[in-house]
C-alpha positions as CSV (number, residue, x, y, z in Angstrom):
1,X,0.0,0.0,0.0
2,X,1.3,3.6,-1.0
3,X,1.7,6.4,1.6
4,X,-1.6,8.2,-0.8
5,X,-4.2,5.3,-0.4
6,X,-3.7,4.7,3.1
7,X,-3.9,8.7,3.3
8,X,-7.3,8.2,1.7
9,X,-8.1,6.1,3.9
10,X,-7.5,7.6,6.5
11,X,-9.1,10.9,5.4
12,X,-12.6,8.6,4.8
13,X,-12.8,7.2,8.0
14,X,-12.1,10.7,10.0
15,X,-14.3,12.5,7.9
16,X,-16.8,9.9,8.9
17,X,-15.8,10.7,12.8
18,X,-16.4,14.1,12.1
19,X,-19.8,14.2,10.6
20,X,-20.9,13.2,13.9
21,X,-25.1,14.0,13.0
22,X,-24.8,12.1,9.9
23,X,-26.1,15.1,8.0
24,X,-22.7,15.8,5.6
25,X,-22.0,19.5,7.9
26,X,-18.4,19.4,8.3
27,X,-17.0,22.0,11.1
28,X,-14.2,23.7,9.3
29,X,-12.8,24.9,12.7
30,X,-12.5,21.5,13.7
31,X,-9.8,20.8,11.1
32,X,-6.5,22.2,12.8
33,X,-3.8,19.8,12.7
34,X,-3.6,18.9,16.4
35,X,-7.3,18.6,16.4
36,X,-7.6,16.4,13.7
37,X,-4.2,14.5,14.5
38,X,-6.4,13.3,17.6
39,X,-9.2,12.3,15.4
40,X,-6.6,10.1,13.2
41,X,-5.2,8.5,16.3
42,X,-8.5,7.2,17.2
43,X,-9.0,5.8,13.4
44,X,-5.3,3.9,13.7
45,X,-6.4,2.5,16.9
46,X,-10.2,1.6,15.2
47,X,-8.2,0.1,12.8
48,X,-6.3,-2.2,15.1
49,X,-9.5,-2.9,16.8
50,X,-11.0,-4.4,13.8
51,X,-7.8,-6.4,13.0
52,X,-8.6,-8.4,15.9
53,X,-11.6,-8.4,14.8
54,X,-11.3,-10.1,11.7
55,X,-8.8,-12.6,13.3
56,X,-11.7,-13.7,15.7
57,X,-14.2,-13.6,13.4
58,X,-11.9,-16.0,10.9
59,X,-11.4,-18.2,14.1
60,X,-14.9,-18.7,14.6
61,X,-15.7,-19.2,11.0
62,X,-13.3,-22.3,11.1
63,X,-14.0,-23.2,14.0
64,X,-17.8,-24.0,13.4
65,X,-16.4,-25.8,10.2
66,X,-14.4,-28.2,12.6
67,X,-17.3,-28.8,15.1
68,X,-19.6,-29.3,12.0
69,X,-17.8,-32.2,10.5
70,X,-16.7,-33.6,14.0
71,X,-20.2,-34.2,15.0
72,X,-21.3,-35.7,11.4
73,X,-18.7,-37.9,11.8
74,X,-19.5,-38.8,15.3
75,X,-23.5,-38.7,14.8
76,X,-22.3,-40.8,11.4
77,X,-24.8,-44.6,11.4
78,X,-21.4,-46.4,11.2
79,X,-20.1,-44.6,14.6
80,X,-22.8,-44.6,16.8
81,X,-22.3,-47.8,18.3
82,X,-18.6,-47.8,18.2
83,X,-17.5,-48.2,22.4
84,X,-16.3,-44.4,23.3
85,X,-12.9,-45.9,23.8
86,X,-12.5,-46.4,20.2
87,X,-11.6,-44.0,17.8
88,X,-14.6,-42.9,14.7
89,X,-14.2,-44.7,11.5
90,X,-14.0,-42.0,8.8
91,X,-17.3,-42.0,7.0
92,X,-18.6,-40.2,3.4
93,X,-18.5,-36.9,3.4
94,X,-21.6,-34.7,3.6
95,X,-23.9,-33.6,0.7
96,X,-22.3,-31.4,-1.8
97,X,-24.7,-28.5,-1.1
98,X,-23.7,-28.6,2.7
99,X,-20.3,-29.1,1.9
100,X,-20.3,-26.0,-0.9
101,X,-21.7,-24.3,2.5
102,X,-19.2,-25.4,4.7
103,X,-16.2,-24.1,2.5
104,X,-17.8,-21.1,1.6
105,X,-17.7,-20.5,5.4
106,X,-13.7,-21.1,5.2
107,X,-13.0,-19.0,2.5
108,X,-14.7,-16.1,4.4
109,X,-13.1,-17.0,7.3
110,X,-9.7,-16.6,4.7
111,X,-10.8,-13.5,3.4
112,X,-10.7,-12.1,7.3
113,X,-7.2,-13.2,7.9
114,X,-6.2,-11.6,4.6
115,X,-7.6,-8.3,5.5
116,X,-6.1,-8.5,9.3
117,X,-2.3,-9.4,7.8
118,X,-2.9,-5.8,5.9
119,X,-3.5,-3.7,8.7
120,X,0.0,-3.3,10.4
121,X,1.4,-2.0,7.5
122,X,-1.4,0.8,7.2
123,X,-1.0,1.4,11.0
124,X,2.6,2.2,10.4
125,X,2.0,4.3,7.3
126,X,-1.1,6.0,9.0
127,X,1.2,7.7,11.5
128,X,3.9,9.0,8.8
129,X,3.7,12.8,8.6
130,X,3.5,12.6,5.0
131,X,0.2,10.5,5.0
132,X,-1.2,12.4,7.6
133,X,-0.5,15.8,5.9
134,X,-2.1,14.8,2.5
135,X,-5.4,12.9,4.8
136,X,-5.7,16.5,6.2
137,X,-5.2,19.0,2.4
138,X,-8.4,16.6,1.2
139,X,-10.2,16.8,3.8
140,X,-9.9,20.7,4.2
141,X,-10.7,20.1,-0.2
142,X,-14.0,18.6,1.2
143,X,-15.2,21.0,3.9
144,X,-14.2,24.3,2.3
145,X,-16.0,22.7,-1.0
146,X,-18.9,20.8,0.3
147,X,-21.8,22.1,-1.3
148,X,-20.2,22.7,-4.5
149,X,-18.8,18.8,-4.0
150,X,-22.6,17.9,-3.7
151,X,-24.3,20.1,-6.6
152,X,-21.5,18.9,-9.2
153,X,-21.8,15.4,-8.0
154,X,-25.3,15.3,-8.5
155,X,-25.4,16.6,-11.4
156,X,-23.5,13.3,-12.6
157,X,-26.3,10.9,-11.0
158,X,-29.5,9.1,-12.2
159,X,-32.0,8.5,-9.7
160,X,-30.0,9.7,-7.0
161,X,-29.1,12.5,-5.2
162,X,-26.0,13.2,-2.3
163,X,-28.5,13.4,0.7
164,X,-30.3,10.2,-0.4
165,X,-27.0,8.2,-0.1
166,X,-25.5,6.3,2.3
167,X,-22.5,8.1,4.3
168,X,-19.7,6.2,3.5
169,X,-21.0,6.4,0.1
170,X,-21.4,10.1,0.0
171,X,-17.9,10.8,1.3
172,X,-15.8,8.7,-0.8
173,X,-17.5,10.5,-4.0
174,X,-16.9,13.8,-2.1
175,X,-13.3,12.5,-1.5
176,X,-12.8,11.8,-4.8
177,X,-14.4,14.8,-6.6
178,X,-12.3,16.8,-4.2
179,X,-9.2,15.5,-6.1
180,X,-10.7,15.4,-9.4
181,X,-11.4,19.1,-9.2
182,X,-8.8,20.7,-7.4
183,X,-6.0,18.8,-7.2
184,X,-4.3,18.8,-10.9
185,X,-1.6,16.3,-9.7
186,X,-3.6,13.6,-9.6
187,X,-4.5,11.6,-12.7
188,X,-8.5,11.0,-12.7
189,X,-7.9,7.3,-13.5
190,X,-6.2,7.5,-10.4
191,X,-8.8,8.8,-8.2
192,X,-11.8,6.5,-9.3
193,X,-9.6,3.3,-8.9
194,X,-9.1,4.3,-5.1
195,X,-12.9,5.7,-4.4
196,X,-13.7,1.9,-6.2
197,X,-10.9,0.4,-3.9
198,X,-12.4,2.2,-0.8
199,X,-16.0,1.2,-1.4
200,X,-15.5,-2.5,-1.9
201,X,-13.7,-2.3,1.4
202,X,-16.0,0.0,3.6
203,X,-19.2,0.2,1.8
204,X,-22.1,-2.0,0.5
205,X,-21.4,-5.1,-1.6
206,X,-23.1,-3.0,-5.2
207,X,-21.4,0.6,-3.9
208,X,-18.8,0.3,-6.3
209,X,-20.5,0.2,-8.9
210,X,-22.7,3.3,-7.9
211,X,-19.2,4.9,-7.4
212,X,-17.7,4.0,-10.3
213,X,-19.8,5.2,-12.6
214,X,-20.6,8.4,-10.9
215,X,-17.0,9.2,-11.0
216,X,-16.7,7.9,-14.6
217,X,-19.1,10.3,-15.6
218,X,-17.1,13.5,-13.3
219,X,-14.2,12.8,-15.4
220,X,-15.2,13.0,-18.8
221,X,-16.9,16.4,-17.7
222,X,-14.0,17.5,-15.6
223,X,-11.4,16.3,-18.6
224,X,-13.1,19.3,-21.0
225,X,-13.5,21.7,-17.9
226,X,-9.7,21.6,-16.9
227,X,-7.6,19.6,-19.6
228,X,-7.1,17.0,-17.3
229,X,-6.2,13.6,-19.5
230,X,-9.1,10.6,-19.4
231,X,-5.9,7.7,-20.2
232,X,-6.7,5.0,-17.9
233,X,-10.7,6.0,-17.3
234,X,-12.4,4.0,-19.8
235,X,-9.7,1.2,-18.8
236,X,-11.0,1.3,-15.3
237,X,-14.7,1.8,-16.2
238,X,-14.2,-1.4,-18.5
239,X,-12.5,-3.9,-15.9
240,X,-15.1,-3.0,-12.9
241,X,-18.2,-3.7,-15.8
242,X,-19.7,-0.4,-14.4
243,X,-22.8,1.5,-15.5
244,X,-21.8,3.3,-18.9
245,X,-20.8,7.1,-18.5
């Protein structure tokens, strides 16, 4: 992970702290460095909290797995008058269905160990100055922009406006926009890939896609408005099979 997505990350999660009434008002006063360098502390150590999490969460997953087949194989015809001194005969396995189930049930548990082994290393970046400095210049981006964020983002939607979406949802477009618009440095291709990134993680399982093509649609606009270039857009667009812009 580069020191720029985890300071996205970042950057989503204390926005999210901040909007306390859920009603996208950000307190501009409230972004001073020190202020705010609290606020990221307490995200780092959410972070950590939900590594543990995920590691208990995998352990239980596998662990209802193990319990599962151990009593099938106990509860098993051919076992259940065996003496208790002697050890189960293996028997056939389960049904396919139940044993699709039972897998599926690993592999999630998999999938929480994967994203546990990732969060040390955004922990460590998370508290480099550089990360935290480029968390806060967005989210300043977002507050001192907000309204203008919302009006230009739903001018981009169908069916949908800002205030009808879910938070997280509402301040990774915002998050992204913010760089799309006003910071030339960074590619749009660049910025949707992340926002996607972000909402696979922290949002709903069809966000991306409601992101995606949102931000698709920003960047063709904001490519005439301010000569940014659209290399790597249609690429993205293409490989997450979003909504057409």
């Amino acid at each position: 992970m580069n020191a720029r997505r985890a300071a996205r990350e970042l950057a989503l999660l204390t926005l999210f702290q901040l909007d306390k009434q859920g009603n996208g008002v950000i307190d501009r006063a409230t972004l001073q460095k020190e202020t705010v360098k609290d606020m990221m502390l307490a995200s780092i150590r959410a972070l950590s909290g939900e590594a543990e999490f995920q590691i208990r969460s995998a352990a239980d997953e596998l662990a209802e797995v193990s319990r599962y087949l151990l009593e099938y194989e106990l509860e098993h015809p051919s076992n259940l008058e065996t003496p208790l001194e002697v050890r189960a005969k293996p028997v056939p396995i389960p049904s396919t269905r139940e044993m699709v189930e039972k897998i599926e049930k690993c592999l999630q548990g998999a999938e929480y160990l994967f994203e546990a082994l990732r969060i040390p290393e955004l922990v460590a970046l998370l508290q480099a100055g550089e990360v935290q400095d480029y968390a806060l210049k967005v989210m300043i981006l977002v507050a001192d922009h907000l309204p203008e964020l919302d009006e230009l983002l739903n001018s981009h939607m169908e069916d949908w406006r800002m205030d009808r979406l879910v938070r997280m949802d509402a301040y990774l477009l915002r998050l992204a926009a913010a760089e799309m618009k006003h910071l030339p440095d960074v590619d749009l291709s660049v910025s949707i890939n992340e926002a996607v990134d972000l909402a696979k993680q922290f949002s709903g399982e069809e966000s991306y896609k409601l992101v995606n093509g949102i931000l698709g649609s920003l960047a063709v606009a904001l490519s005439k408005e301010n000569g940014k270039s659209l290399q790597g857009v249609y690429h993205q667009l293409t490989t997450n099979q979003e909504q057409p812009i």
